[in-house]
C-alpha positions, 0 to 999 in steps of 0.5 A: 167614305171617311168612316170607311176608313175610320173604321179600317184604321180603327182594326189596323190600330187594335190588331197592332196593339194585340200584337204589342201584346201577345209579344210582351206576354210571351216569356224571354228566353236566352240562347246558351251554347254548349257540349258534354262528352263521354268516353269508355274504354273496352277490350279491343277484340278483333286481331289482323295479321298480315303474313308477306313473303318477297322472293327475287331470281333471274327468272320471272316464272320461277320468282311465280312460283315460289310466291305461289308456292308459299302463298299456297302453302299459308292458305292451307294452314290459315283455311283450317281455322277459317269460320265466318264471324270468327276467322276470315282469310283473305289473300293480299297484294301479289306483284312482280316487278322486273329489277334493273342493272345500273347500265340499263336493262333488266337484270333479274325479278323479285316478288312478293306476296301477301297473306291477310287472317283477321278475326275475334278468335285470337287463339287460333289466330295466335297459334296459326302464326307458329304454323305458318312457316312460309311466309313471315309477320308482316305486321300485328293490329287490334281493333274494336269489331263493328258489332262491339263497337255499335253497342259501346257507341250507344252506350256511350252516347246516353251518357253524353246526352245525359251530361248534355242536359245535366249541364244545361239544368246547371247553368240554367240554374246559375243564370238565374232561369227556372229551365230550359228548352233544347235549340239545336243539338248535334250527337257525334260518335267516334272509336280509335281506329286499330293499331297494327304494329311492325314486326320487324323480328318475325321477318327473321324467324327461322323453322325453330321458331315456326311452332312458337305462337304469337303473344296476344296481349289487344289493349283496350280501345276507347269510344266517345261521343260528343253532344253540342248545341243551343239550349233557350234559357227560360224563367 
């Protein structure tokens, strides 16, 4: 029985001490956070123009049928330049709502009516603003279009992930290890959002004005990506 246990503890012991073993041969390695960012800037190349009209009377059928008539009137212009992945059209916020007297009571109806032409073809676009005499400029934005905005992001995220390891090599080198290995990482992409423009002005344009077109001048757009995490430093 005693040597039983003898030699069980004689296997508990050996086993113990080749785990001592294994952990004082395996090489230390000590955890670096950090991140590298990347960002280019390109031609935004997507334009949206957003036409509104108001109209207000005594009657709410006839305030209808102005809005509808102006509306219509957009649609017909904006529909000849209209091409899948070049121009969309697409028709916006229509309300009529009742205005009342200060006594109480309603005292008449104003409407309005909205227009929305978004596309890459920023010519036609531009040029459809001279023709559209119904309804004015609402508002002017540029954005970076999605397949455009796809291919910049993986771009871009090759050079972030290129100064990811880059920096990790350096500050391997400068803590006095041989190397490193990747822990964790985490890769984030993000593009500014477009910026439409008030055009406050083009409420106001009269019909001499009607075959002037807009000025396109889009800016650029900038795209990054970030790359953080943990590298283990090793000798």
């Amino acid at each position: 029985m005693n040597s039983k246990l003898s030699i069980a503890a004689t296997t508990i012991t050996l086993a113990l001490a080749a785990g001592s073993a294994a952990a004082a041969e395996a090489p230390r390695r000590d955890a670096l956070s950090l991140s590298a960012s990347a960002t280019v800037e390109v031609p935004r190349d997507t334009l949206t123009v957003r036409f509104g009209i108001t109209k207000e009377g005594s009657d709410a059928g006839l305030v209808q049928s102005q809005l509808k008539q102006a509306l219509d009137a957009a649609l017909a212009e904006a529909r000849k330049i209209a091409k899948p992945g070049a121009v969309e059209v697409q028709t916006g916020n229509f309300s009529l709502y009742p205005r009342y007297a200060p006594k109480g009571g309603i005292n008449g109806w104003q409407g309005s009516a909205e227009l929305l032409v978004e596309g890459k073809d920023m010519a036609a676009i531009a040029q459809l603003t001279g023709r559209v005499s119904s309804m004015s400029i609402a508002s002017v934005g540029y954005s970076l279009s999605r397949e455009a905005r796809e291919k910049q992001e993986s771009d871009v995220v090759a050079q972030a992930i290129a100064r990811y390891k880059a920096k990790a090599a350096d500050y391997a080198r400068q803590f006095g290890y041989g190397g490193y290995q990747i822990g964790e990482v985490t890769v984030s992409a993000d593009s500014n959002m477009p910026q439409p423009m008030a055009a406050p002005m083009a409420r106001f344009k009269s019909a001499a004005m009607a075959d002037e077109a807009l000025p396109v001048e889009a800016g650029k757009a900038s795209v990054s990506a970030t790359v953080s995490g943990v590298v283990l430093m090793g000798k």
